[in-house]
C-alpha positions in Angstrom: 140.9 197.0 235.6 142.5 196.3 232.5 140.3 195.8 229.1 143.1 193.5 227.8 140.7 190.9 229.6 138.1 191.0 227.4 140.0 189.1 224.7 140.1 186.2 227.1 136.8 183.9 226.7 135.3 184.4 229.8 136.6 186.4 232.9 135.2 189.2 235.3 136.3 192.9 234.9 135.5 195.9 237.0 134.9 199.2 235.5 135.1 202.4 238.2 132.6 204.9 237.3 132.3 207.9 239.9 129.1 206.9 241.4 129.1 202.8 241.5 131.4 200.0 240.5 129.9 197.8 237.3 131.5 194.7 237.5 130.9 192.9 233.7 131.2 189.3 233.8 131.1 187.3 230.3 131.5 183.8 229.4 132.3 180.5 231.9 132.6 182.2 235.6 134.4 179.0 236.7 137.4 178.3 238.7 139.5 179.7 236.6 137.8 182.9 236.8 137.7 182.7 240.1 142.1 183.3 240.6 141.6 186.8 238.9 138.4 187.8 241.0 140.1 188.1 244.0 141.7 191.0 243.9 138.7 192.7 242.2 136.4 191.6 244.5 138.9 193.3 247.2 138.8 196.7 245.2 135.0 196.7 245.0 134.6 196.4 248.5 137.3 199.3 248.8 135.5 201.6 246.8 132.3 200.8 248.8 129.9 202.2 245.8 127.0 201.1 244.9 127.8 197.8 242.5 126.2 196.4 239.5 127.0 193.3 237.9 126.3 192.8 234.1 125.8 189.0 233.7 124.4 189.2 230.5 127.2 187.7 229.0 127.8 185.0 231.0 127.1 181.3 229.4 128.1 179.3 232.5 128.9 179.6 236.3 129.5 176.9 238.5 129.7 176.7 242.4 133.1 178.6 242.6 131.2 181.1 240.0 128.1 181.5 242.4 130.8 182.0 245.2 132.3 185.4 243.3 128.9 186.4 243.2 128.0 186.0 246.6 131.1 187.2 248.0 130.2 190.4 245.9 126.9 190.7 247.5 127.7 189.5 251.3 130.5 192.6 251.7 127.9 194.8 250.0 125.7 193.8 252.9 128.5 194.1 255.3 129.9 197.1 254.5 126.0 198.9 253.6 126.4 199.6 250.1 123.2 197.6 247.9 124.6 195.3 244.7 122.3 194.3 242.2 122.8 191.3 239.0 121.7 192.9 235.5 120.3 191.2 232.6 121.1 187.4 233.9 120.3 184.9 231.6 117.6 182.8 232.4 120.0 179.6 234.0 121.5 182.0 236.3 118.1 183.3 237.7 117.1 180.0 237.9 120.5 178.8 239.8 120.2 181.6 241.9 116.5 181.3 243.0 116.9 177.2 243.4 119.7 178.1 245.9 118.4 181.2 247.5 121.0 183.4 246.6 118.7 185.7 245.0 117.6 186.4 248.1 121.0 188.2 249.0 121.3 188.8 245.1 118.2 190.9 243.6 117.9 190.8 239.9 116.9 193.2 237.6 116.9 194.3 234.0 117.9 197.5 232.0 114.9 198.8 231.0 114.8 199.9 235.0 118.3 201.0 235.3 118.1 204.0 237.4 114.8 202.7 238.8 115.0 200.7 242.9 114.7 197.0 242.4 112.1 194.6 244.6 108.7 194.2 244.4 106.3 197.3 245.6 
């Protein structure tokens, strides 16, 4: 997707590596956000790769935020591929686990990058 996006103050961009999708999200994932995600959700799903999403640089999401995200995850789960939240700041796990998406959502952090996420 095009990097010119990340002069904007918050949007979502996807970046197509040859083995997953990394999806980087920064700033307010709000409606407005939400327009332009469309059509990258739609690509994701396409490429049907592994995904990643970076929300470490997000510094709000609201409910049409949360909907990206679960859209993200609910065709990973349909179409079998696993998608996984990176670095999420501490509201967004919270958000997440108060509404159970991070049960459709798992978290994890970069220190286990290459490493499966869930509990042992």
């Amino acid at each position: 997707m095009d990097d010119a996006a990340h002069d904007a103050g918050s949007g979502m961009t996807l970046h197509e590596e040859p083995e997953r999708s990394v999806v980087e999200a920064w700033g307010e994932i709000d409606l407005a956000v939400r327009h332009s995600a469309g059509p990258m959700c739609q690509v994701v799903a396409d490429r049907g790769l592994p995904v990643v999403i970076d929300a470490s640089r997000i510094t709000f999401i609201d409910s049409t935020g949360m909907s990206i995200l679960v859209r993200l995850a609910r065709d990973g789960e349909a179409r079998g591929y696993p998608v996984e939240l990176r670095n999420a700041p501490w509201m967004l796990k919270e958000l997440l686990t108060i509404t159970g998406v991070d049960q459709l959502l798992p978290f994890a952090d970069d220190e286990g990058e290459d490493a499966p996420t869930g509990s042992a």
